[in-house]
LOKOL-590281 format. One record per residue: residue in one letter; chain; x, y, z of N, C-alpha, C, O, CB in turn; residue number from 1. Coordinates in steps of 0.2 Angstrom, whole numbers. Glycine has a CB too. Example, Ala and Ser with C-alpha at 12.3 -4.5 7.8 and 13.67 -1.06 7.14 Angstrom:
a:A:66:-28:39:62:-22:39:66:-16:39:71:-17:42:57:-22:45:1
s:A:64:-11:35:68:-5:36:64:0:39:67:6:40:70:-3:29:2
***
This chain:
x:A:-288:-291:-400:-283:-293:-395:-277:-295:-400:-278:-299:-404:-285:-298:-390:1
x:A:-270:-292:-399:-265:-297:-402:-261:-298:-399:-258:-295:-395:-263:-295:-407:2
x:A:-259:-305:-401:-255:-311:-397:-249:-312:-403:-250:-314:-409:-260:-319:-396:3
x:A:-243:-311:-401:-239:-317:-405:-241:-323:-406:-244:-327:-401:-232:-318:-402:4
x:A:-241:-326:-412:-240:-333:-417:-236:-335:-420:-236:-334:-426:-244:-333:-421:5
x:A:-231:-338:-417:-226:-342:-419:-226:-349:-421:-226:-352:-416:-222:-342:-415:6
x:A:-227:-352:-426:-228:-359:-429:-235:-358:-427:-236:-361:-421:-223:-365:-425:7
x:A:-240:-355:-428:-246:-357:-428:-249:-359:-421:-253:-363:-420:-247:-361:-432:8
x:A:-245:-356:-417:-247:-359:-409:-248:-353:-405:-245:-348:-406:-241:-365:-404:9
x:A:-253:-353:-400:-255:-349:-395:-251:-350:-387:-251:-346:-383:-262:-351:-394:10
x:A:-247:-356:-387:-240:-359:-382:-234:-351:-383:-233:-346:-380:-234:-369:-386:11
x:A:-232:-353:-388:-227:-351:-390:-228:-342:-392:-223:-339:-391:-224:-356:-396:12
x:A:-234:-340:-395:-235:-333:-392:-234:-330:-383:-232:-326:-380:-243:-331:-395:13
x:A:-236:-336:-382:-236:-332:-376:-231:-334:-372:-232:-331:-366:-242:-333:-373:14
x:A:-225:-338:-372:-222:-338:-372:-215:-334:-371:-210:-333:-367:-223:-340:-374:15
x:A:-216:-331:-378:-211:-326:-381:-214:-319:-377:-211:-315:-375:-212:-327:-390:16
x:A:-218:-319:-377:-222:-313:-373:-220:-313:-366:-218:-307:-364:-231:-314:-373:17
x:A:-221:-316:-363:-217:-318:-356:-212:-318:-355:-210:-315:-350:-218:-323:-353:18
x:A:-206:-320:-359:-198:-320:-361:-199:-313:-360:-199:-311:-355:-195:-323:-368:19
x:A:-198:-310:-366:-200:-302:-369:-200:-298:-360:-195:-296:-358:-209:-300:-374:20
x:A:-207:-298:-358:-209:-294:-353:-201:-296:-346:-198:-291:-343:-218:-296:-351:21
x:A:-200:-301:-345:-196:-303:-340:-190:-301:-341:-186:-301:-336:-196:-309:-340:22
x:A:-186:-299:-347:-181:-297:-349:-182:-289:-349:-178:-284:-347:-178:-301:-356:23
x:A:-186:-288:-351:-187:-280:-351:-186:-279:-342:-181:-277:-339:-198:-277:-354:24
x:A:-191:-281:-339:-190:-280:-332:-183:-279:-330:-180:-275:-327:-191:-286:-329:25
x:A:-180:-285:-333:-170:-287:-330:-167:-279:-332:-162:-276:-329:-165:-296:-337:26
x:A:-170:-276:-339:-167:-271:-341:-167:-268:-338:-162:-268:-334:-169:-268:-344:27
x:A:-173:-263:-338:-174:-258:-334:-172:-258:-326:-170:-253:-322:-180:-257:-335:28
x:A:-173:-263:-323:-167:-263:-315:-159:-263:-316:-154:-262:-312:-167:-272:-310:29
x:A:-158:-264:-322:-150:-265:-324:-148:-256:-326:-143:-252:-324:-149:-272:-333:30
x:A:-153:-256:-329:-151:-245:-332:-151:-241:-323:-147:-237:-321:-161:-239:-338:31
x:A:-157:-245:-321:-158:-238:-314:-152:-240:-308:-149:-236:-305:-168:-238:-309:32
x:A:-152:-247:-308:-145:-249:-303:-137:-245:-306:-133:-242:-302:-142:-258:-304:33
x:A:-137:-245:-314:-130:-241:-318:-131:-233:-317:-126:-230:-315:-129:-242:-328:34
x:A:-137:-231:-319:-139:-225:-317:-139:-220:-308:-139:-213:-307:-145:-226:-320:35
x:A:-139:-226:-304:-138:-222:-296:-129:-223:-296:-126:-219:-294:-144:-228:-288:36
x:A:-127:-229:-298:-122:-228:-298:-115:-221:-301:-110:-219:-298:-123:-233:-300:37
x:A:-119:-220:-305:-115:-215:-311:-119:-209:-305:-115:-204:-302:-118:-215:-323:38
x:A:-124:-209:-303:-124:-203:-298:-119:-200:-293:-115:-196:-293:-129:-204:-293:39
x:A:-120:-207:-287:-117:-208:-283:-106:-206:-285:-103:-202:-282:-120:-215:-281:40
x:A:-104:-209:-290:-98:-208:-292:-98:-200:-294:-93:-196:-294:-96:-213:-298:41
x:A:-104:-198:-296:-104:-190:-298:-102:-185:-292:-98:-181:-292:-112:-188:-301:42
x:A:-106:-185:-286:-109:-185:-281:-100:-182:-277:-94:-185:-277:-114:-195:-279:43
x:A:-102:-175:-274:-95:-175:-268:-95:-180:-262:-101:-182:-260:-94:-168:-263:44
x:A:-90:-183:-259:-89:-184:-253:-91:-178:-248:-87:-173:-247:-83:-187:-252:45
x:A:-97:-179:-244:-98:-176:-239:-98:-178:-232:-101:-182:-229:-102:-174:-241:46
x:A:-93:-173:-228:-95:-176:-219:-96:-170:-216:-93:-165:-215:-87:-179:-214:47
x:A:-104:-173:-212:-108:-167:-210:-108:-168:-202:-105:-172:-198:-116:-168:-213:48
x:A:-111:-165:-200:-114:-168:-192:-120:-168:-191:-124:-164:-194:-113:-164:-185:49
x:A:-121:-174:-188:-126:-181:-191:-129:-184:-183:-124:-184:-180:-121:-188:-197:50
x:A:-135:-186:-179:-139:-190:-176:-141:-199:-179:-144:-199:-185:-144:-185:-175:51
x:A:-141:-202:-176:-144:-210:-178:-149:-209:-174:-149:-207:-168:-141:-218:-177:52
x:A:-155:-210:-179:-162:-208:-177:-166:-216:-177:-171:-217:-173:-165:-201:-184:53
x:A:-164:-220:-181:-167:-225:-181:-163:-231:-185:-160:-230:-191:-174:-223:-183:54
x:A:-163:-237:-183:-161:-243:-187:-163:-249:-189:-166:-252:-185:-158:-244:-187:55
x:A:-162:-250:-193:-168:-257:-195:-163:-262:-200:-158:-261:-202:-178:-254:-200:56
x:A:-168:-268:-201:-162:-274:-206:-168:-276:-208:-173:-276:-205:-157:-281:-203:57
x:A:-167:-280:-216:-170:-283:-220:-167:-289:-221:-162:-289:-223:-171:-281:-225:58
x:A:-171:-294:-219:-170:-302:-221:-171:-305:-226:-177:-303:-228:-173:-305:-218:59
x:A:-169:-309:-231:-171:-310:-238:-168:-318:-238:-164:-320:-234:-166:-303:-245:60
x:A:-171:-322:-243:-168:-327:-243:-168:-327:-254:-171:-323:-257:-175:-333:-237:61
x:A:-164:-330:-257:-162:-330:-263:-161:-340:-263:-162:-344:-258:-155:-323:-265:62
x:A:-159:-339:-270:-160:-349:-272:-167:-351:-274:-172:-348:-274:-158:-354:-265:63
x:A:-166:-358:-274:-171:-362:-274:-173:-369:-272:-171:-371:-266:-172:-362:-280:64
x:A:-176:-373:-275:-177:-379:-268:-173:-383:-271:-170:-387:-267:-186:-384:-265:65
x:A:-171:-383:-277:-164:-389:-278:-157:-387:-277:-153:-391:-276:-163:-391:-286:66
x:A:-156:-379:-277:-150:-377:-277:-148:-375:-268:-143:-373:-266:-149:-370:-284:67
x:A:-153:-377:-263:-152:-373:-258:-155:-366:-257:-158:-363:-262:-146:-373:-258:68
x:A:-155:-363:-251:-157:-358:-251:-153:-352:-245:-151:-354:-240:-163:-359:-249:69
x:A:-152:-345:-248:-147:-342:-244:-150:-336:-242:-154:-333:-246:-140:-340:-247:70
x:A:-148:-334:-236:-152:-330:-231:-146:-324:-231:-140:-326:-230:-154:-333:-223:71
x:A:-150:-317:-231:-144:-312:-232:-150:-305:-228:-156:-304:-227:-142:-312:-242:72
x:A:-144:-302:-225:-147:-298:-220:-142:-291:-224:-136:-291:-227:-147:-300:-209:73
x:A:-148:-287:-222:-147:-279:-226:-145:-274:-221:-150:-274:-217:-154:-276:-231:74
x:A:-141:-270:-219:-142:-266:-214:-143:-259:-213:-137:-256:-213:-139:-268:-210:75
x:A:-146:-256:-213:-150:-249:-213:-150:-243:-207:-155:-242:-203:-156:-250:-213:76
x:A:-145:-239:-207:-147:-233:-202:-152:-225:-205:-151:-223:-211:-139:-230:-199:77
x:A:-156:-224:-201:-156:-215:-206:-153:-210:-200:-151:-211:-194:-168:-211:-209:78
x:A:-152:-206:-203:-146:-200:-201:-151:-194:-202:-154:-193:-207:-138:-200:-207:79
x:A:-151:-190:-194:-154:-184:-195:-148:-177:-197:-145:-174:-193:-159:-183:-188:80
x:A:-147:-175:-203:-143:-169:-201:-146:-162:-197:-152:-161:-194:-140:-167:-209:81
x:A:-141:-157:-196:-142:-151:-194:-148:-148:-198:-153:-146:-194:-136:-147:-195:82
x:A:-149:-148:-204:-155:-145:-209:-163:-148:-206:-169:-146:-206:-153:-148:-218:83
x:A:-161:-154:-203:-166:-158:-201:-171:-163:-206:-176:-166:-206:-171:-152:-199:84
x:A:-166:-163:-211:-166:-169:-216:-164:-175:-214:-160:-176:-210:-161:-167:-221:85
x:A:-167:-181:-216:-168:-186:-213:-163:-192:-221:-167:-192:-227:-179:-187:-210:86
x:A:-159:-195:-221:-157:-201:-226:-158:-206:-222:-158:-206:-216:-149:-201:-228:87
x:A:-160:-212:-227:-156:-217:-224:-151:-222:-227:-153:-225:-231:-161:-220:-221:88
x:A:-148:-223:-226:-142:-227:-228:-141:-234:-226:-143:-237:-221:-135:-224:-225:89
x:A:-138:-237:-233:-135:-246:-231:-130:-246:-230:-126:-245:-234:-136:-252:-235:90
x:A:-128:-250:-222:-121:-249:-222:-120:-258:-220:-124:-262:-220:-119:-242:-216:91
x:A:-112:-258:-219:-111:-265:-217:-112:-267:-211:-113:-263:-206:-105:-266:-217:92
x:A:-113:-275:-209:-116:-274:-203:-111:-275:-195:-113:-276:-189:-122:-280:-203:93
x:A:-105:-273:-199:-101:-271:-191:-102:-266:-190:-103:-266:-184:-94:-270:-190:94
x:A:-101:-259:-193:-105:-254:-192:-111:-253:-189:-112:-250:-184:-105:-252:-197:95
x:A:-115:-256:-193:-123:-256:-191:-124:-258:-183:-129:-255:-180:-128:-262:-195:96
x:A:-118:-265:-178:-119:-266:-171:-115:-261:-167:-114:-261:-161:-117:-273:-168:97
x:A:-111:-256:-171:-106:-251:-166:-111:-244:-167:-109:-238:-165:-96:-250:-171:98
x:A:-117:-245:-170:-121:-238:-168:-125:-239:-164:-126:-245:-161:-125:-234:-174:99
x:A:-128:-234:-164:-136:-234:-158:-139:-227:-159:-137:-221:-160:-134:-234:-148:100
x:A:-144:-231:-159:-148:-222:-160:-148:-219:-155:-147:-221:-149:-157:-222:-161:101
x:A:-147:-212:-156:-147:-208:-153:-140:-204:-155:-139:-198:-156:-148:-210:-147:102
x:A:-136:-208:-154:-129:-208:-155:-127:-201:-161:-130:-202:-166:-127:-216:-158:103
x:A:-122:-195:-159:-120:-191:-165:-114:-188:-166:-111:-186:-161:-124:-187:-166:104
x:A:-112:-188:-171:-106:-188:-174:-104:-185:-182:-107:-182:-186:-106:-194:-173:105
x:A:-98:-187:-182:-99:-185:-191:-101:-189:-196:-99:-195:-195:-92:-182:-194:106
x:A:-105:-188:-202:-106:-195:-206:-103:-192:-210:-102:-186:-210:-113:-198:-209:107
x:A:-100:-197:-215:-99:-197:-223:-101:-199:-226:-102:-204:-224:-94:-198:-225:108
x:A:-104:-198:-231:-107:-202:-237:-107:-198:-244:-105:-192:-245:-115:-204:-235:109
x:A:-109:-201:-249:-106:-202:-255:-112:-200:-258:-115:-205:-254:-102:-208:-256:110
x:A:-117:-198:-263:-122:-200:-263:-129:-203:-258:-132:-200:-254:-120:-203:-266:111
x:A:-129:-210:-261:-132:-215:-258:-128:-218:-254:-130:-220:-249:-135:-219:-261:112
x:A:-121:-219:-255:-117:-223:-252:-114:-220:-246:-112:-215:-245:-113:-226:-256:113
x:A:-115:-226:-240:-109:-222:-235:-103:-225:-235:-100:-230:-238:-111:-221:-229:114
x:A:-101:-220:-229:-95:-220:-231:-91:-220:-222:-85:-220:-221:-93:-213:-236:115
x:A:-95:-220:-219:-91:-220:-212:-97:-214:-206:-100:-210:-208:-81:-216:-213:116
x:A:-96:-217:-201:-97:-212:-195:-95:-211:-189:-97:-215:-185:-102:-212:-193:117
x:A:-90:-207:-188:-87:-207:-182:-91:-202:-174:-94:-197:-174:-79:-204:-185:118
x:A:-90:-205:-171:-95:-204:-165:-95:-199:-163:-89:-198:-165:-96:-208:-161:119
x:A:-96:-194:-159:-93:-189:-155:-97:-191:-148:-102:-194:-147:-95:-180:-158:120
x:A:-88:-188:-141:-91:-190:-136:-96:-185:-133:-99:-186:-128:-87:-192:-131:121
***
């Protein structure tokens, strides 16, 4: 088995080992967040005709017990196009109460990102 040894302690191997692994983590979310990004900017602006097929939100809470704690909602539609391809997108959440499933129209989006949907009557 090998363990870092730093000053002759088994603390501080393992320590540094945990540091190491936790920053690697931070990495690798930091490349694939720069990486969808550089997509998405790659990516045409497209506006299709598009169905809201379904929508949903994620609740998350971030902080800690000394600093407080903050509650943050995510908001999510997926979009069926004509092909019968199914996305689903995060959008803002004025947007997210002026849809309804069922609802269709044209989308825009960008990638991953959207970018608007205007409704047809």
């Amino acid at each position: 088995m090998f363990m870092f040894y730093f000053d002759g302690s088994l603390f501080f191997g393992a320590f540094y080992l945990i540091f190491f692994l936790v920053l690697a983590v931070f990495a690798v979310t930091a490349v694939r967040g720069l990486a969808q990004w550089s997509r998405n900017n790659a990516s045409p602006l497209l506006t299709v005709p598009a169905r809201v097929v379904a929508k949903r939100t994620r609740v998350g809470h971030s902080g800690t017990h000394n600093s407080g704690y903050h509650t943050y909602t995510r908001y999510y539609a997926t979009f069926q196009v004509e092909s019968g391809d199914r996305m689903e997108l995060n959008l803002p959440g004025e947007e997210y109460g002026l849809l309804a499933e069922g609802d269709e129209g044209m989308l825009s989006f960008q990638g991953t990102r959207y970018k608007g949907f205007e409704r047809r009557p």
